[in-house]
VMD Tcl script that draws the C-alpha trace (Angstrom):
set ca {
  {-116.04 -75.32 148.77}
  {-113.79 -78.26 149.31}
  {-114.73 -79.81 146.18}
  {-114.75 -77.17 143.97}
  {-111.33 -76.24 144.80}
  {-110.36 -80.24 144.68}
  {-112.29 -79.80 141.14}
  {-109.50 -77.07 139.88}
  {-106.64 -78.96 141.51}
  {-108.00 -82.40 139.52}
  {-107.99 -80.37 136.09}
  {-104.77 -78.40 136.24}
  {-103.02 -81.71 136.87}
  {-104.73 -83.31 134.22}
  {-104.14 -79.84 131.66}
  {-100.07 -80.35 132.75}
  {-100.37 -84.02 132.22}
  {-101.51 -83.05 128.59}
  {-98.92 -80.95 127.98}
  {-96.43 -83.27 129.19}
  {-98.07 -85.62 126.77}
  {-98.08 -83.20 123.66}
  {-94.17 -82.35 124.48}
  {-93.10 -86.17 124.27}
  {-95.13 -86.72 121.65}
  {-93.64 -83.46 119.52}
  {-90.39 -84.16 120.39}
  {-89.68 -81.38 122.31}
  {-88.12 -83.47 125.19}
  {-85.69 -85.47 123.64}
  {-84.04 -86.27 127.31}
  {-84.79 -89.46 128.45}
  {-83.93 -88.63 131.71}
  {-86.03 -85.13 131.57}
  {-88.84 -87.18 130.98}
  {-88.62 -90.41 133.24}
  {-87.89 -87.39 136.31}
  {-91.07 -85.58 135.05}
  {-93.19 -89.03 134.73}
  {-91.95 -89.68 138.70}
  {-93.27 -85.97 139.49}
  {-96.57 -87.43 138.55}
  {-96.11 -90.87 140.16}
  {-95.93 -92.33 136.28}
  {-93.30 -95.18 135.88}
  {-92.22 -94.23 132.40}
  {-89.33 -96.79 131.86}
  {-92.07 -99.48 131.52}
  {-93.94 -100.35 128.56}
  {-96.94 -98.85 127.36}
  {-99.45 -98.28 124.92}
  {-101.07 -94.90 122.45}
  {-104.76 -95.00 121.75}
  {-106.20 -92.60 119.77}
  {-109.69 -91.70 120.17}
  {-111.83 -89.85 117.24}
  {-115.82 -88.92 117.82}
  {-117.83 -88.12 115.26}
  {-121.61 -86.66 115.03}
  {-124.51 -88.78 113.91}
  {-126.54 -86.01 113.56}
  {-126.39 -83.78 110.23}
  {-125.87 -80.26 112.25}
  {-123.63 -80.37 115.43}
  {-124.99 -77.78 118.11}
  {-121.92 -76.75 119.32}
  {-118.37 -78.76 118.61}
  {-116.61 -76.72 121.01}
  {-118.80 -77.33 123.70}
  {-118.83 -81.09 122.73}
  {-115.11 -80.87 122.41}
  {-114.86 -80.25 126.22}
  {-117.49 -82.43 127.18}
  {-115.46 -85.15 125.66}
  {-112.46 -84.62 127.53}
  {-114.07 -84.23 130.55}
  {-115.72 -87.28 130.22}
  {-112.40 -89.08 129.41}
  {-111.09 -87.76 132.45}
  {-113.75 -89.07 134.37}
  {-113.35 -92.44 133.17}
  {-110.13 -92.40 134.34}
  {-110.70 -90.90 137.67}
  {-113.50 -93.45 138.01}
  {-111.37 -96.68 137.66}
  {-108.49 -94.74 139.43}
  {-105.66 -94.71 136.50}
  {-102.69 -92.29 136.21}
  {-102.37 -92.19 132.54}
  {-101.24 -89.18 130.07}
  {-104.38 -87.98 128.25}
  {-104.22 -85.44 125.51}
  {-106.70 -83.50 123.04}
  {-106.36 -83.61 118.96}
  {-108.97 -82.18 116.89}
  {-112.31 -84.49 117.23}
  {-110.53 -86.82 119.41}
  {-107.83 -87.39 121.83}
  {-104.60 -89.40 122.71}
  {-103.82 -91.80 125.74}
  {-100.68 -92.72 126.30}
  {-101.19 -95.82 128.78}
  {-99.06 -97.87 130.76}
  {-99.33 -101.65 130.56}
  {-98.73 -102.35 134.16}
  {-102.50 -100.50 134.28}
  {-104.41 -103.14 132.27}
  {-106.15 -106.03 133.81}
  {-106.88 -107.82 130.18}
  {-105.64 -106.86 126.69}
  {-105.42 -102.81 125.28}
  {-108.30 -103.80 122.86}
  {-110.73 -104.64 125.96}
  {-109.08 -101.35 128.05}
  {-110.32 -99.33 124.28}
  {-113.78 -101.15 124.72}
  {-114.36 -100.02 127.73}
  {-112.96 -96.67 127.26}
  {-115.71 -96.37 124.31}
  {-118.46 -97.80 125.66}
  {-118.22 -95.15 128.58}
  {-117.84 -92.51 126.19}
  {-121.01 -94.22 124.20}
  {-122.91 -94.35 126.83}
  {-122.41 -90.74 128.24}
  {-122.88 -89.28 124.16}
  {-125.38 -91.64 122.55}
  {-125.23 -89.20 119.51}
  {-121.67 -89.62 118.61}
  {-119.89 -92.38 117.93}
  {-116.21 -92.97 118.73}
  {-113.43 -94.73 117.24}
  {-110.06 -96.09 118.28}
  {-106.68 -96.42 116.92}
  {-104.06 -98.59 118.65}
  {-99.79 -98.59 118.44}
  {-97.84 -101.36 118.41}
  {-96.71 -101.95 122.25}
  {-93.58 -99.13 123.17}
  {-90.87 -99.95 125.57}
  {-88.77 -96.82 125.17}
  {-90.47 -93.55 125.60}
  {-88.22 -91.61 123.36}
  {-90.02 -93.44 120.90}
  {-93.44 -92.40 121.87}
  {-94.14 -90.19 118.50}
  {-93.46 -93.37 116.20}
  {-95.82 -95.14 118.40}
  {-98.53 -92.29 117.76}
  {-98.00 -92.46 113.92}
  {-99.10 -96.26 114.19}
  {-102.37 -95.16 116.32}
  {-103.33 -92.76 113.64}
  {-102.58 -94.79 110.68}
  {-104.74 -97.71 112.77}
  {-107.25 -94.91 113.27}
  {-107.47 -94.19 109.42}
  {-108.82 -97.59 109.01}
  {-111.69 -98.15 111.24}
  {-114.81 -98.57 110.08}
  {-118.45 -98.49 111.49}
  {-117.66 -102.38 112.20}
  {-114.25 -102.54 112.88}
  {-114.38 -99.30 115.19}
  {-111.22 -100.55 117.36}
  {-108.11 -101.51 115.26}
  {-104.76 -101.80 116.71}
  {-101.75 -101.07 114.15}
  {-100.38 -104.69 114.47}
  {-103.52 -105.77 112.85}
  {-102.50 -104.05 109.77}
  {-100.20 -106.28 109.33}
  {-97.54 -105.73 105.94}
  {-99.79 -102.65 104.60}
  {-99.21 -100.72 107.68}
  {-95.61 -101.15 108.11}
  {-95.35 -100.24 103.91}
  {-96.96 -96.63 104.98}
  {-94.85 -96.31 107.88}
  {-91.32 -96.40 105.51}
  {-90.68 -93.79 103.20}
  {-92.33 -95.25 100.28}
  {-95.55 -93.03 100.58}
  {-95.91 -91.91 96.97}
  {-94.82 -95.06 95.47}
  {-97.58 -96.99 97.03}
  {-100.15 -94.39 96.20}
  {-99.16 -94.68 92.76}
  {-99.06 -98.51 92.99}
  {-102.69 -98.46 94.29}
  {-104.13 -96.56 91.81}
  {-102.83 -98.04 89.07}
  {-103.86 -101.70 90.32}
  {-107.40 -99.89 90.75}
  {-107.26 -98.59 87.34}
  {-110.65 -96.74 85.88}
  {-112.54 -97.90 89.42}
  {-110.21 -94.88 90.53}
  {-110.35 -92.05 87.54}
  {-112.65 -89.91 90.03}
  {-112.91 -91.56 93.72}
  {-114.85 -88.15 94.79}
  {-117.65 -88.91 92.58}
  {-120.46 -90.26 94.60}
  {-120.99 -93.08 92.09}
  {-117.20 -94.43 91.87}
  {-116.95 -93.94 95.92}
  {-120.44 -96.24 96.16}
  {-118.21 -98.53 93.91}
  {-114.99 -98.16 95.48}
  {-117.02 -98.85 99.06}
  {-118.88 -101.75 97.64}
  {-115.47 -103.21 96.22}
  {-113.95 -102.53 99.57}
  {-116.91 -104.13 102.00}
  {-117.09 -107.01 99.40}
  {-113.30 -107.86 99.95}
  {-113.51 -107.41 103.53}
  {-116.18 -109.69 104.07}
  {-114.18 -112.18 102.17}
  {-116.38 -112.49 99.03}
  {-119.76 -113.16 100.98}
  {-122.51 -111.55 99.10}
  {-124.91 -111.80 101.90}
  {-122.74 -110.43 104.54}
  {-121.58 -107.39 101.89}
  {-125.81 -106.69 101.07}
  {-126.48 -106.51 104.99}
  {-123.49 -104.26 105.58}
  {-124.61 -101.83 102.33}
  {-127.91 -101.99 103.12}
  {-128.36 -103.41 99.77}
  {-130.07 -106.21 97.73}
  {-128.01 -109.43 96.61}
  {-129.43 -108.36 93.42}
  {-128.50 -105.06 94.39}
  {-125.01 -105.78 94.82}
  {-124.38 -108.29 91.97}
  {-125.27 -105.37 89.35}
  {-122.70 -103.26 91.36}
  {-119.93 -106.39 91.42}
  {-120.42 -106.35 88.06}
  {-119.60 -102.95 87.07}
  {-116.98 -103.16 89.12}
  {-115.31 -105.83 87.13}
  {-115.81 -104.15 83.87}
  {-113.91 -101.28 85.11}
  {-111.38 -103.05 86.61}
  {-111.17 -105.67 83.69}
  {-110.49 -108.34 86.49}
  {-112.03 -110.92 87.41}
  {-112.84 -111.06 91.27}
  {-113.15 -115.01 91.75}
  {-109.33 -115.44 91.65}
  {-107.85 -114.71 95.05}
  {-104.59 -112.96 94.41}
  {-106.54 -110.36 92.31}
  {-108.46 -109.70 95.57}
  {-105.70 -109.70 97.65}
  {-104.18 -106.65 95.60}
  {-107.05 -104.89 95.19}
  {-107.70 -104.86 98.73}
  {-103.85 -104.06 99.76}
  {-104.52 -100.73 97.64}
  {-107.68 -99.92 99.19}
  {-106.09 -100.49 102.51}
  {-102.94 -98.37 101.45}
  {-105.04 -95.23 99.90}
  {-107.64 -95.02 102.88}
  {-104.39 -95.18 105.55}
  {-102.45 -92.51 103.49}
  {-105.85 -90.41 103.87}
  {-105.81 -90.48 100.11}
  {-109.42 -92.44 99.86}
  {-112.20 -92.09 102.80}
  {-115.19 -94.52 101.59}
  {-116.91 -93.76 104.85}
  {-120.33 -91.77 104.44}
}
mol new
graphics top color blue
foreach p $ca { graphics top sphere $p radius 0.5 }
foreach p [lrange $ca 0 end-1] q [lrange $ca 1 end] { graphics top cylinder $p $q radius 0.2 }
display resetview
């Protein structure tokens, strides 16, 4: 009886934690003080710095049973986790995913290996989903928690299968370009420097190309790492590199062509524009 009613007690402080969370992160409490008196309510020291993850799961099966009940099985394992490794930190849900907001004073090594082990829980408890992380540049005033959260889900936009933990630092000049109000003008920019390789990205063939392009540049030119990461012959790949050039009219030896072309991959997949994901 005890621990059922402990049970109920452990979840409505964690549902009002998430609310608390949402409101910051909305806006809704603009207060500084309203929210540093709330944080002490909940023995949360929010005058110190801190940190937003964002965590996105996604099926690797074709037909998901049930994404509601997976929804709730993924908070609740989150929640564990934290209970587990006893950590008071604000934990909200988003659609396939959901938000931390955590403290620094809480980590015993770097965010990136706090993520890791937050996903390999997660992995481990769902070995049929698979879970990616996006990472804000370090806060030190609250009131600026929902800028924060715009740099975890612009890092989140750019994980990949391989790079499935990216903090927003990492980014590096693309990131902070997205995060003025030069949206449009970028997205223009990119698809102009992508030229015919973008006429139809939706098309299955030109996103194979656009993905090939993209894998290529990220493994720095190396065809062997780019055929192991498509799944795809040298051969393979070298007919595909070679479209790709026609279409682009560029030549992809010279390393300031690369450099653009992979800027404007980078800015169209943040803006949500381009997904070359499968």
């Amino acid at each position: 009886m005890g621990s059922s009613h402990e049970k109920n007690c452990f979840e409505a402080t964690e549902r009002m934690k998430g609310y608390f969370l949402d409101n910051i992160l909305s806006g809704k409490i603009t207060s500084k003080k309203d929210i540093l008196q709330r944080g002490n309510f909940i023995n949360l020291d929010l005058t110190q710095s801190y940190y937003i993850i964002f965590i996105s799961y996604q099926s690797m099966e074709e037909k998901l049973s049930n994404e509601l009940v997976f929804h709730e099985a993924f908070m609740e394992t989150i929640a564990e986790f934290l209970k587990r490794n006893k950590l008071n930190v604000l934990f909200s849900q988003r659609t396939n995913g959901g938000v931390l907001l955590v403290p620094t004073s809480i980590l015993t090594k770097t965010i990136e290996f706090f993520s890791r082990e937050v996903l390999q829980f997660l992995s481990r408890m769902h070995p049929l989903y698979r879970f990616r992380t996006g990472i804000s540049m370090a806060g030190t005033s609250i009131e600026q928690a929902c800028k924060h959260y715009d740099e975890a889900k612009t890092a989140l936009h750019m994980t990949t299968e391989r790079n499935d933990i990216l903090s927003f630092e990492s980014l590096g000049v693309v990131g902070m370009l997205i995060n003025q109000n030069n949206e449009e003008a970028v997205k223009q920019m990119s698809r102009y420097t992508l030229g015919k390789l973008y006429d139809n990205p939706t098309c299955s063939k030109n996103k194979e190309l656009l993905r090939t392009l993209y894998v290529y540049l990220e493994n720095g030119g190396n065809l062997e790492q780019t055929s192991d990461e498509l799944c795809l012959s040298v051969s393979g790949l070298r007919y595909r590199l070679q479209k790709i050039k026609s279409l682009l009219g560029q030549d992809l030896s010279h390393p300031y062509v690369n450099y653009q072309l992979f800027l404007s991959l980078q800015a169209l997949i943040i803006t949500g524009e381009l997904s070359i994901m499968d």
